[in-house]
Short mmCIF file of the C-alpha atoms (twelve columns), coordinates in Angstrom:
data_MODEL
# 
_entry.id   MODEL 
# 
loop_
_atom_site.group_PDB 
_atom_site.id 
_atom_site.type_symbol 
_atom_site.label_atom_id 
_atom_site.label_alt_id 
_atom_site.label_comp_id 
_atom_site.label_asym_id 
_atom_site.label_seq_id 
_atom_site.Cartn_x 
_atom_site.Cartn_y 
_atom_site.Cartn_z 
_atom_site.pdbx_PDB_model_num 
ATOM 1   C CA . UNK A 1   4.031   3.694   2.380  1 
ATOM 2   C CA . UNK A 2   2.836   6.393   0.481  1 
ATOM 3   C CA . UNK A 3   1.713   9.963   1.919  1 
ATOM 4   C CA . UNK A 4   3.448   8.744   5.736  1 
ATOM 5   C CA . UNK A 5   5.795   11.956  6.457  1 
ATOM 6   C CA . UNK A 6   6.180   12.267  10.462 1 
ATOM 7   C CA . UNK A 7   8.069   15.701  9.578  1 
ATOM 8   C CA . UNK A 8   4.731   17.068  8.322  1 
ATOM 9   C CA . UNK A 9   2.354   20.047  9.607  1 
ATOM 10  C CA . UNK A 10  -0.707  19.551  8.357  1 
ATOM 11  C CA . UNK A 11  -3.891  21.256  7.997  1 
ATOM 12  C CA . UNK A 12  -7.178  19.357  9.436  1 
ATOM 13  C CA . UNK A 13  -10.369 19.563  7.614  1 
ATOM 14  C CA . UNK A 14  -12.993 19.686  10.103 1 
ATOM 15  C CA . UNK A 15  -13.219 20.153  13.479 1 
ATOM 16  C CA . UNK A 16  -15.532 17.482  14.595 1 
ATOM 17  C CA . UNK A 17  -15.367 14.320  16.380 1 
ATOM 18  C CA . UNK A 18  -13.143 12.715  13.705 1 
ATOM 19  C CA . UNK A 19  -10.763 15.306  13.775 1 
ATOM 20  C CA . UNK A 20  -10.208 15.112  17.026 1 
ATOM 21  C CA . UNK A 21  -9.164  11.121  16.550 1 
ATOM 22  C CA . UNK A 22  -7.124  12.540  13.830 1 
ATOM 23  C CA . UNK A 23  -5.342  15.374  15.681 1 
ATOM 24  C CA . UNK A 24  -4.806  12.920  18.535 1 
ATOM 25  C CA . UNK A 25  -3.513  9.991   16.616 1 
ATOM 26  C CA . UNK A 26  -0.956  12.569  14.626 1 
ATOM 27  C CA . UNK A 27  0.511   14.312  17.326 1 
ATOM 28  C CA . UNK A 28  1.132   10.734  18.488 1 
ATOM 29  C CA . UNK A 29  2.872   10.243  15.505 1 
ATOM 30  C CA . UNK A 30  5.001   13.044  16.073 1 
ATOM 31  C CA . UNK A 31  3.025   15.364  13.284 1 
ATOM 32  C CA . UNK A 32  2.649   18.619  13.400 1 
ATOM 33  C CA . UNK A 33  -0.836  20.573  13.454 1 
ATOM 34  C CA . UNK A 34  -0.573  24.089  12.318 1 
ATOM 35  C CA . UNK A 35  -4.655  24.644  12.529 1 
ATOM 36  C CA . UNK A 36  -8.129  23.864  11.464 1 
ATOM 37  C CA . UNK A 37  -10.026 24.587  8.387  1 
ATOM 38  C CA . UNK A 38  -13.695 24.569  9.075  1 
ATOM 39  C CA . UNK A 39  -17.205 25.788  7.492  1 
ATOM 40  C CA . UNK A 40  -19.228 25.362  10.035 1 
ATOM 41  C CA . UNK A 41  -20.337 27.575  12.438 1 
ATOM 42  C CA . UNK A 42  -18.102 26.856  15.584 1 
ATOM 43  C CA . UNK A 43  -18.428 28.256  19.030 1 
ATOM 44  C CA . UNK A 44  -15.894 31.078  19.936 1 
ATOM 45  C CA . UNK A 45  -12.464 30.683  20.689 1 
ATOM 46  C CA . UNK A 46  -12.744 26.869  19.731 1 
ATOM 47  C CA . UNK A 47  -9.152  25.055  19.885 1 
ATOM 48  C CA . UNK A 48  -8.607  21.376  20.318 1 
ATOM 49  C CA . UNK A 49  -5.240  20.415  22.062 1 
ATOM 50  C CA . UNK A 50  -4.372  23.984  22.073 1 
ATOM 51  C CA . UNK A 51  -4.895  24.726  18.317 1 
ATOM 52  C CA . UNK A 52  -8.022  26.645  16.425 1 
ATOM 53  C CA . UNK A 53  -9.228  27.278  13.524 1 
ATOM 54  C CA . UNK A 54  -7.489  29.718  11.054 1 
ATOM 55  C CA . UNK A 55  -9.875  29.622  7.673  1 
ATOM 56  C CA . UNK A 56  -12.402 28.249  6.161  1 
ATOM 57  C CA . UNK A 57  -12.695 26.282  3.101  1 
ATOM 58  C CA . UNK A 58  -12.751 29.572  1.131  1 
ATOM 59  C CA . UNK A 59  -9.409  30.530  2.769  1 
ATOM 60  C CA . UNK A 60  -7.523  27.622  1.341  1 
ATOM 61  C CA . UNK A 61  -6.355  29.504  -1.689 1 
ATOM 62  C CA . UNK A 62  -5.079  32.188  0.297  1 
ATOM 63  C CA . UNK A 63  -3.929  29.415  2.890  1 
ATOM 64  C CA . UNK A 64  -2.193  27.360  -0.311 1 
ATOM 65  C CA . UNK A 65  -0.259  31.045  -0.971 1 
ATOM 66  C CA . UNK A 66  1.073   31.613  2.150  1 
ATOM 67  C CA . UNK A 67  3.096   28.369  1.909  1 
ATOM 68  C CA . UNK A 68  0.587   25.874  3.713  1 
ATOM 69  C CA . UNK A 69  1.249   22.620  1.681  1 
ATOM 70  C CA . UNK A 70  0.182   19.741  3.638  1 
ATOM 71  C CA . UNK A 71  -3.214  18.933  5.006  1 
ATOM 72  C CA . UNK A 72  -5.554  16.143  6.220  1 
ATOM 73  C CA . UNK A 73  -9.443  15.316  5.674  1 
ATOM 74  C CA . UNK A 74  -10.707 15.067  9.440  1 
ATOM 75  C CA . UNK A 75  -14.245 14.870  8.034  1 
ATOM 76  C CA . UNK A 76  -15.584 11.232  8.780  1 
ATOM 77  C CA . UNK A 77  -18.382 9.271   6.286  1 
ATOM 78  C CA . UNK A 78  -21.202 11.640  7.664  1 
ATOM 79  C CA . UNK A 79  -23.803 9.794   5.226  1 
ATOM 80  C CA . UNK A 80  -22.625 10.655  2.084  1 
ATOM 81  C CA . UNK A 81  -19.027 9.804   0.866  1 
ATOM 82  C CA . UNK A 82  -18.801 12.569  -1.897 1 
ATOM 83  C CA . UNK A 83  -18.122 14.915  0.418  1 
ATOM 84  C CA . UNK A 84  -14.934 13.568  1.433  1 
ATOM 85  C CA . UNK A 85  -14.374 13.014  -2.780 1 
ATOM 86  C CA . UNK A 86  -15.024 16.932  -3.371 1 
ATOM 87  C CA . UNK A 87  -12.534 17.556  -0.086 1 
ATOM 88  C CA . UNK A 88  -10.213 15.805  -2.032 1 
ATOM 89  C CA . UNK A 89  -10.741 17.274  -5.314 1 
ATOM 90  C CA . UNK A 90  -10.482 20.589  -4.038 1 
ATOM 91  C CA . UNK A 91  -7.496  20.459  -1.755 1 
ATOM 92  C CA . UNK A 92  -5.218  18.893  -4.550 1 
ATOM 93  C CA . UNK A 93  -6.514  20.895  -7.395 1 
ATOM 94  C CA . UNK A 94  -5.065  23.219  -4.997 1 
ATOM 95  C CA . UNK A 95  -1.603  21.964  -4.947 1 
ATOM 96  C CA . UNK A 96  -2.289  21.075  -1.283 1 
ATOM 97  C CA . UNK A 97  -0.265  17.611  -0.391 1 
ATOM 98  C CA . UNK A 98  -2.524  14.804  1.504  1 
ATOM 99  C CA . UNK A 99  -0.640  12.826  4.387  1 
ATOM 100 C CA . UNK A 100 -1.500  9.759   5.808  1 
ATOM 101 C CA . UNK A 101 -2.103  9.599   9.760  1 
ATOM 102 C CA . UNK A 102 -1.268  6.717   11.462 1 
ATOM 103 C CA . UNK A 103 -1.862  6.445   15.178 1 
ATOM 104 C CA . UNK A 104 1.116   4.296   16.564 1 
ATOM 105 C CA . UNK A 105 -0.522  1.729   18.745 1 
ATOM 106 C CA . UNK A 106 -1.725  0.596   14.708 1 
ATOM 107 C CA . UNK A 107 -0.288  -3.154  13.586 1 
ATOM 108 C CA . UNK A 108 0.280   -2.669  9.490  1 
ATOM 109 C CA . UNK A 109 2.093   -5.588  7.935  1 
ATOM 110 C CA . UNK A 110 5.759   -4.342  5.881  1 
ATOM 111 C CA . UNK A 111 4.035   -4.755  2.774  1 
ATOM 112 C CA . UNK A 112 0.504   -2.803  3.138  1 
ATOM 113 C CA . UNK A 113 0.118   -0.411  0.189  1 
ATOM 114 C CA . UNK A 114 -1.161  2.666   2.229  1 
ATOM 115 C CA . UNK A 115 -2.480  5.474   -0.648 1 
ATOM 116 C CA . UNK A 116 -2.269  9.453   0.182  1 
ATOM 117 C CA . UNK A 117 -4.569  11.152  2.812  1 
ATOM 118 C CA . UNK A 118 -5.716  7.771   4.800  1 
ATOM 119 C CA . UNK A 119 -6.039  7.346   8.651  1 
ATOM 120 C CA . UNK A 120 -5.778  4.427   10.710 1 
ATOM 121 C CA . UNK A 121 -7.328  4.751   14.368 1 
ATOM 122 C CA . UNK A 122 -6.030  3.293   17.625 1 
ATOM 123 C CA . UNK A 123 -5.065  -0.813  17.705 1 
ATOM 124 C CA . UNK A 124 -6.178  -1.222  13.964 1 
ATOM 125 C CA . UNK A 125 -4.691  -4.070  11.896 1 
ATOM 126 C CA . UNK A 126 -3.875  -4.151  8.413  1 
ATOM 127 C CA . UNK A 127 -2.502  -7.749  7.344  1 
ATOM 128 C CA . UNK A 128 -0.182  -8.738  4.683  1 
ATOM 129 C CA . UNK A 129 -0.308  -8.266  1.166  1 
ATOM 130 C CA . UNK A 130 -3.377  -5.452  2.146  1 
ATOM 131 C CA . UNK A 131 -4.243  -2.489  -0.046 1 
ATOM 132 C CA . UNK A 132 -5.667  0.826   1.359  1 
ATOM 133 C CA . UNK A 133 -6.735  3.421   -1.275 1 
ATOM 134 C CA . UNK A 134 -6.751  7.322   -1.370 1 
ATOM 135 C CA . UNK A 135 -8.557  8.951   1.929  1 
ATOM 136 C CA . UNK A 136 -9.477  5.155   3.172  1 
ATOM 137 C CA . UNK A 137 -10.358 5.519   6.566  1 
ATOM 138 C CA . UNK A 138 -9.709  2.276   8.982  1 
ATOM 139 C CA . UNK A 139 -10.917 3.431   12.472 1 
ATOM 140 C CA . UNK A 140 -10.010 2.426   16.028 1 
ATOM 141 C CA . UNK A 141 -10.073 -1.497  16.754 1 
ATOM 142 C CA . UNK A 142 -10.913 -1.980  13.073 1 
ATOM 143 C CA . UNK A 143 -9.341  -5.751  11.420 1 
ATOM 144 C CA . UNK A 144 -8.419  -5.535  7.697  1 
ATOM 145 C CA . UNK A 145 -7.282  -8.866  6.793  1 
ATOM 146 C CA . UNK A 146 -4.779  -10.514 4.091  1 
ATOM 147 C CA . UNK A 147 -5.227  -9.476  0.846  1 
ATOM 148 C CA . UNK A 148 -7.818  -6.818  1.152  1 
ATOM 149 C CA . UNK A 149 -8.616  -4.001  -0.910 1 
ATOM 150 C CA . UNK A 150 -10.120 -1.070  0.416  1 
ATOM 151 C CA . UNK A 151 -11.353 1.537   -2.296 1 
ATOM 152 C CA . UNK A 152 -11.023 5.013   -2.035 1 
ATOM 153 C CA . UNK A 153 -12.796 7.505   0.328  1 
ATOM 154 C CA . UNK A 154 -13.947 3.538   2.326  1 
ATOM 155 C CA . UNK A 155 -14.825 4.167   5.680  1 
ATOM 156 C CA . UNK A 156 -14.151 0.900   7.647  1 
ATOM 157 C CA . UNK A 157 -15.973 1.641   11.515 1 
ATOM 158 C CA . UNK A 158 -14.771 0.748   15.127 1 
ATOM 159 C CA . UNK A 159 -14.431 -3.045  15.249 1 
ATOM 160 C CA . UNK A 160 -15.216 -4.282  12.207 1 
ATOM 161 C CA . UNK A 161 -13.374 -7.143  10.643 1 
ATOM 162 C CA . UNK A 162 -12.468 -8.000  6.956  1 
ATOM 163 C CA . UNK A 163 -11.945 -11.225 6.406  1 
ATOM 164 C CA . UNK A 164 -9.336  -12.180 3.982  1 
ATOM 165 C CA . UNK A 165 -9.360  -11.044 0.264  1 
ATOM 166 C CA . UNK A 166 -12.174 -8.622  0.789  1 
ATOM 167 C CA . UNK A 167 -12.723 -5.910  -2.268 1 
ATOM 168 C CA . UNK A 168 -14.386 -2.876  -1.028 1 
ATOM 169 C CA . UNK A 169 -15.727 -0.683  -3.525 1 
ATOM 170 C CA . UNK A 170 -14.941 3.653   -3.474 1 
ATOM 171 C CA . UNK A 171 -16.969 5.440   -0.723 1 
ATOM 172 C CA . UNK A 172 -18.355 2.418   0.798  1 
ATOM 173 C CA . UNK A 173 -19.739 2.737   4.489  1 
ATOM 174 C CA . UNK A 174 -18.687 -0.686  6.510  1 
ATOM 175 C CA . UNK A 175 -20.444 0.247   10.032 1 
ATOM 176 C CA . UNK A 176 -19.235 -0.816  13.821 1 
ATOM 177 C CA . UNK A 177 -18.708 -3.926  14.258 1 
ATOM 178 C CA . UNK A 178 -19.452 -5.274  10.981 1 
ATOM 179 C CA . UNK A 179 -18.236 -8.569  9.571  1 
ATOM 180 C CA . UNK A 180 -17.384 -9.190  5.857  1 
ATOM 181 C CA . UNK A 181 -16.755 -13.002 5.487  1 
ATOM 182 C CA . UNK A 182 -13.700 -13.964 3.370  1 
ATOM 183 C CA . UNK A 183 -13.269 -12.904 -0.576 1 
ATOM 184 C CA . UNK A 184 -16.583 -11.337 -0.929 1 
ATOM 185 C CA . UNK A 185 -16.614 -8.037  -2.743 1 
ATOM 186 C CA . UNK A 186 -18.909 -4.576  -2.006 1 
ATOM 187 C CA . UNK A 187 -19.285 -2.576  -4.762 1 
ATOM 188 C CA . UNK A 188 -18.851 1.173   -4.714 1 
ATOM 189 C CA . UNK A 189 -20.844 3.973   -2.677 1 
ATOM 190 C CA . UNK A 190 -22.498 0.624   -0.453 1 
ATOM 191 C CA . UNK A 191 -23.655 0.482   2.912  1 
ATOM 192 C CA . UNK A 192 -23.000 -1.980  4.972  1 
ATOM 193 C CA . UNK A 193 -24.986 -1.355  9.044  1 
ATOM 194 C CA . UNK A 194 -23.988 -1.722  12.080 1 
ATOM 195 C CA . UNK A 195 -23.295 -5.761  13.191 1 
ATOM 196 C CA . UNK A 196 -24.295 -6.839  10.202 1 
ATOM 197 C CA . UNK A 197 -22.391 -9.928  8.843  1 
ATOM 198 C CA . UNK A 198 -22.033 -9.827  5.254  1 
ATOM 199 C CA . UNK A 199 -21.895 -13.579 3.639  1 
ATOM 200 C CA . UNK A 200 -22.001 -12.660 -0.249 1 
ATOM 201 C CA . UNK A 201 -21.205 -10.109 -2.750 1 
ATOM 202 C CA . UNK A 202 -22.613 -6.899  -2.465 1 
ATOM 203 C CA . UNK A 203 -23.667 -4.864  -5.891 1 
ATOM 204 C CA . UNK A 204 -22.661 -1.405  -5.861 1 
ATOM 205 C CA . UNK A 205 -24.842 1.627   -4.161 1 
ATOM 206 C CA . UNK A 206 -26.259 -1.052  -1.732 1 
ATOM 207 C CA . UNK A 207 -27.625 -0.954  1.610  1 
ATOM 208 C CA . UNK A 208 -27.101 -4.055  3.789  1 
ATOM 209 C CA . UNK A 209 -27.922 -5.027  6.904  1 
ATOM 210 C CA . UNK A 210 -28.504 -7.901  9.396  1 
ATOM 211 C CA . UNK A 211 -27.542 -10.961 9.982  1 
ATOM 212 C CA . UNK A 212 -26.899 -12.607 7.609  1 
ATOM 213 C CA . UNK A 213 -26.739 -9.092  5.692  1 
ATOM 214 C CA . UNK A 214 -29.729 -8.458  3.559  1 
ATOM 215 C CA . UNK A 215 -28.708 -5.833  0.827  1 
ATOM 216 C CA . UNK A 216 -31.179 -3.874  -1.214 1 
ATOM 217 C CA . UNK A 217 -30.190 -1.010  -3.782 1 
ATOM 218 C CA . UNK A 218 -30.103 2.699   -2.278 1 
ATOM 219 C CA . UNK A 219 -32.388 4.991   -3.158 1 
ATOM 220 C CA . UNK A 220 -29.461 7.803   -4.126 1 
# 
């Protein structure tokens, strides 16, 4: 699998609630955390498992210099997708390496494609023949069946299951406990809610929800 290095020492993204899954789930894997990168305005002396913050977006050049190569998005979906995208775009323009985290407690069939930068949460499955794209996200509990393909920058919630040869679109949303029925496709930058149980196609920059899933187009 692509990106999977349990020799790295990464730097997180974020300091939020995903990266704390993150953090947790790579130390599990027996990676290395040397810090976190992080905007925001954070209280004092923050430090998760022991480690803080050592820069901010702006310090990644500087960061990059000192010899920091590999690093991890620990921002989640947070409405918008893009964001994620531009993390992306701006840590590899960089030169900056993206490694998969995979929490061990996972189930990934032998021949899952797993693309760089991608996370997969606590007793997630990923069945045969599966493809997960660039900064996918698959979080904790989360089924991704046979033959799926999961686009770039996809968020796939807690509990949700895709059925078998499922196509997920780029930056697509799938929310908790969600159910895609078997070899339907979502087209990019969709939202699928909470619960809802998708029983057709989705066109791209949807919103759907309920049960079945009603889908409308997004206003953005």
């Amino acid at each position: 699998m692509k990106g999977v290095d349990t020799g790295s020492e990464i730097l997180i993204l974020g300091c939020g609630g995903h990266a704390k899954s993150v953090s947790d789930s790579a130390l599990a894997a027996g990676i290395g955390i040397t810090g976190y990168v992080d905007d925001l305005a954070t209280p004092e002396g923050f430090s998760y498992r022991g480690i803080g913050i050592i820069g901010s977006d702006a310090d990644l050049p500087d960061l990059y210099t000192k010899g920091y190569r590999d690093a991890f998005i620990g921002v989640g979906y947070i409405g918008e997708g893009r964001i994620r995208e531009q993390l992306q775009a701006q840590l590899t323009g960089l030169g900056f390496h993206l490694v998969s985290v995979i929490d061990p407690s996972a189930a990934i069939a032998v021949d899952v494609i797993v693309e760089d930068g991608v996370f997969i949460g606590k007793n997630a499955i990923i069945n045969a023949a599966a493809n997960l794209g660039m900064c996918a996200i698959i979080n904790s509990g989360a089924i991704v069946e046979h033959e799926c393909s999961i686009g770039d920058f996809t968020h796939i919630s807690v509990g949700s299951v895709i059925c078998g040869g499922v196509s997920i679109g780029k930056s697509c949303f799938i929310g908790a406990n969600a159910t895609v029925l078997p070899g339907l496709s979502i087209g990019d930058h969709s939202i699928v809610g909470a619960g809802a149980v998708v029983t057709k196609d989705i066109q791209a920059d949807s919103i759907a929800v309920g049960v079945p899933a009603a889908a409308r187009q997004s206003a953005g």
